[in-house]
N, C-alpha and C positions, 0 to 999 in steps of 0.2 A: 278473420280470427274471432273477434266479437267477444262475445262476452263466454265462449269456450275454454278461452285462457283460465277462468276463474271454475271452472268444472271440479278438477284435481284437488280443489283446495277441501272442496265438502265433500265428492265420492267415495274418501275413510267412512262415511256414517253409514255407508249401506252395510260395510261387515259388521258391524252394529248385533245385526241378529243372530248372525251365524257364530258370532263370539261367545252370546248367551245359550246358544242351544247344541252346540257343536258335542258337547260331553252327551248330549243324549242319546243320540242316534249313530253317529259319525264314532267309525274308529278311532282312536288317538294319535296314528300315524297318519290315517287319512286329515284330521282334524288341522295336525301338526304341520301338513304338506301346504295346505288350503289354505290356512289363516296368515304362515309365511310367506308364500308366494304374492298371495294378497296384498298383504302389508308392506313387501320391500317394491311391489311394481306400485302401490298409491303410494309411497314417500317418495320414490325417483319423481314420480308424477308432478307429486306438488313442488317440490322442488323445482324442475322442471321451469313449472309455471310462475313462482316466484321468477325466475329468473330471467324468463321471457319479459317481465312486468317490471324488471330491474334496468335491463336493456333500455327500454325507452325512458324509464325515470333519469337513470345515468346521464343520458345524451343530452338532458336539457340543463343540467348543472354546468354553472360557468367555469370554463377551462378544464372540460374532462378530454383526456386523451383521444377521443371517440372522433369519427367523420363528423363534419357539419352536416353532412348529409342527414344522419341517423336523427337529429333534430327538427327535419320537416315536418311539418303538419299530415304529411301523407302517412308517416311512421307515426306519429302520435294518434293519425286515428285509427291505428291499427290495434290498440290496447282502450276498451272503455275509461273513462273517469281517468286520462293517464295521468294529469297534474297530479289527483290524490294517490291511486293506487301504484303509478311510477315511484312515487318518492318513498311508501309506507312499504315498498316492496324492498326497499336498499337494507336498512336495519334489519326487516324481519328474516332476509335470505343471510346476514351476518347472525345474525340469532341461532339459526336451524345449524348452522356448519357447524357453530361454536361447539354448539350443545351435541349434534351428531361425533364432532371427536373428540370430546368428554369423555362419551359412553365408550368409545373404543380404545380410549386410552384407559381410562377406567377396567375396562376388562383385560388390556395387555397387563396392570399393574396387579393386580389380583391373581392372575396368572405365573408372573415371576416372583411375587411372596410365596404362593403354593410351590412354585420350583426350586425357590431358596430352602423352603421349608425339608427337603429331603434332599439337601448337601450333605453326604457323609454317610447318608445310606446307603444299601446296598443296589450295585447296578443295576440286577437281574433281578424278572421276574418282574408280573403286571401289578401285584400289590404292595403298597408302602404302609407298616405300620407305624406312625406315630409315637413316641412313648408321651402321653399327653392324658390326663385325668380326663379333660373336658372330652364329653362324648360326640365324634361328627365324625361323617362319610362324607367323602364326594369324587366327581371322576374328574381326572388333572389330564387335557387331552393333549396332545402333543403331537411327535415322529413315530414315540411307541407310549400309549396312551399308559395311564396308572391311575390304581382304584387303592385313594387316601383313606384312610382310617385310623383313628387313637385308640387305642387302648381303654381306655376307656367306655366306649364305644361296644367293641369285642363284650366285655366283663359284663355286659348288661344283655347281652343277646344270647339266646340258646344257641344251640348247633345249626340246625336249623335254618334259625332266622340269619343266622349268619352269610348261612348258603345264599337265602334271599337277600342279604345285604350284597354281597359282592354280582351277585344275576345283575341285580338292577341298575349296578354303579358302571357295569360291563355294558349291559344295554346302551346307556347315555354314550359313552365312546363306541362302540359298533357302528350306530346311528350318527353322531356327529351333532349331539342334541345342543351343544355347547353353541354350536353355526348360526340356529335356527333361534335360541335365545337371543344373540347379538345384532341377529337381521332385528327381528321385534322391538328388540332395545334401541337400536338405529333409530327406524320406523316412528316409534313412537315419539321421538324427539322432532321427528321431522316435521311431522305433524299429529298434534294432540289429541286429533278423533281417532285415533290407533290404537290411545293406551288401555281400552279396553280388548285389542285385539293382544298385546303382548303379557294382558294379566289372563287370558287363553289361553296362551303356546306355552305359558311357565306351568299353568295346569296338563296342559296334554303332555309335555314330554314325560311330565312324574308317569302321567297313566300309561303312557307308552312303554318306559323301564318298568313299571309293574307287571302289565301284561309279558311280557317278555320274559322278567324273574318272576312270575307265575308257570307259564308255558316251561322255565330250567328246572325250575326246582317240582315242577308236580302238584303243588299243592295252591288252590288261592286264598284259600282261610290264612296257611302260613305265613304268604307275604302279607298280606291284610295284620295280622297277628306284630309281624316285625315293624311296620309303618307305624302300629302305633306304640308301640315300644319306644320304637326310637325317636316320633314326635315326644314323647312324654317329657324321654331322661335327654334329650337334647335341648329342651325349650330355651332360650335366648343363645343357643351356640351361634358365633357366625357362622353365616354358608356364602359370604360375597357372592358374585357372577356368579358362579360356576352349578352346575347343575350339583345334587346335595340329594342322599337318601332321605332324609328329613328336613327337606327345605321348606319354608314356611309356606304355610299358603291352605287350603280347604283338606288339613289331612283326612276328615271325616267323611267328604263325600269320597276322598281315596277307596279306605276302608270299605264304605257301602258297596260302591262299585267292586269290586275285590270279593265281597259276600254275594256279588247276585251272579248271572250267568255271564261270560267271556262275550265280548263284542263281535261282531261279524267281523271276519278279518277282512275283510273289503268290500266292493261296491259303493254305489252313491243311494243317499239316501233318498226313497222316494218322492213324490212330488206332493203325495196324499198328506205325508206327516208332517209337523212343523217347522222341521226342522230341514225339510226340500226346496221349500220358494227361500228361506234364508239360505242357503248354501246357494243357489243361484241366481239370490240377487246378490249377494258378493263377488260370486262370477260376473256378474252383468255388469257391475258399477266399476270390477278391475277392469272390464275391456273397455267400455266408455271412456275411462281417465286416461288408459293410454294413449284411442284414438285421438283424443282432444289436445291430450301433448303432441303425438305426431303434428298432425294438426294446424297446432297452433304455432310452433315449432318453423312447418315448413312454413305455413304462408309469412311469418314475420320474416324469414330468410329470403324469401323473394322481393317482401317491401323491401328490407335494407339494401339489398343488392341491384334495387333498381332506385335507390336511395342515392346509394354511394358513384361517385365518379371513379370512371377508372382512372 
């Protein structure tokens, strides 16, 4: 196993690139696909490994449940540096759980405010208005999804933009973009060289609903037009969790992109441009982190099991 075990821990820094360049070349769903696959297979990973690295720490503390076995020197040198990294592994793997269901509880709670929020409305039908001054969108996904809006909101958007309010809020539930936020948000709690991959996926799902409520409504000046409309007269609304037509984050490079030409709707991006060798060194460093978990995985299940007495 060797020092493989600690592989997982730093292979989040190769999507490092492909997080910075992902909006240039790269579709938004492709983008969207890549950077989450990414992130949820390196968080298992280090995970993973923390806990591989917990195992042997475990077995040397006085009176753990654990075989005496799992204590030999043969299992100990199965993990580098285990006296240090055994014990430094116990806290940091209670750290990563803690913090991983925060985030999911976090997002369950955000969710059933949003569902309290429309008690007494009406059953039917995909959109909820609001009677509510402060101006905010967002899509509340569910059994049968629903695209939230205040009144306020409405009163400041033409007809229009309107149409491109509800395209985009639709898009986010078509897609399931609510999924692919919470993998990230997991991810990045799991470990901290991520959090540049999930302030990525919070950028591409917006471009993804835009291109999308660009593509419904016909026009991309239009949605371009309503994005910053609705950053303007939205600024300090909440948007919690939930994906948001005006959720915070780089509304102006939205815009830009929106004013230049529609992205390729598919293919990978070449090897020639920048943003090729980063898209497949993050391919490369997710396959790496898996094999090293498998890996590292089996051989420690063979030392314990030839550890352990039957």
């Amino acid at each position: 196993m060797g020092v493989l075990v600690f592989l997982p821990l730093v292979l989040p820094l190769t999507t490092w690139p492909v997080a910075r360049r992902a909006e240039q070349r790269l579709h938004p769903r492709i983008a969207t696909w890549l950077l989450s696959v990414s992130a949820g297979v390196l968080a298992v990973c280090s995970t993973v490994c923390l806990a591989l690295v917990m195992v042997v720490g475990t077995a040397q503390l006085p009176g753990n449940p654990l075989p005496d076995g799992w204590s030999d020197p043969e299992v100990r040198q199965a993990v580098p540096c285990d006296q240090v990294a055994g014990r430094a592994a116990i806290p940091a793997l209670v750290a990563v759980l803690v913090a991983c269901g925060r985030v999911v509880w976090q997002h369950r709670r955000v969710r059933r405010r949003a569902e309290q929020a429309l008690v007494g409305l009406p059953g039917t039908g995909s959109v909820a208005v609001l009677r509510d001054d402060v101006p905010y969108a967002y899509a509340l996904p569910g059994r049968r999804g629903r695209v939230v809006v205040s009144r306020g909101m409405l009163s400041r958007l033409e007809r229009a933009e309107r149409r491109a309010l509800f395209a985009h809020e639709r898009a986010h539930l078509a897609s399931s973009h609510h999924r692919f936020l919470l993998v990230v948000g997991v991810a990045a709690r799991a470990n901290p060289f991520l959090v540049p991959v999930r302030t990525a996926v919070a950028y591409s799902v917006e471009r993804w609903a835009d291109e999308e409520a660009a593509a419904v409504v016909g026009s991309r000046r239009v949605v371009a037009r309503a994005i910053g409309r609705a950053a303007l007269v939205s600024r300090g609304a909440p948007a919690g969790t939930l994906a948001a037509f005006s959720a915070p984050g780089p509304v102006p490079r939205r815009v830009a992109a929106l004013l230049a030409p529609a992205p390729a709707a598919g293919g990978w991006s070449s090897v020639l441009t920048a943003v090729g060798p980063a898209t497949w060194t993050a391919a490369v460093g997710t396959a790496v982190s898996a094999l090293a978990s498998v890996n590292s995985a089996v051989t420690l299940f063979l030392v314990l099991k030839a550890a352990t007495p039957l």
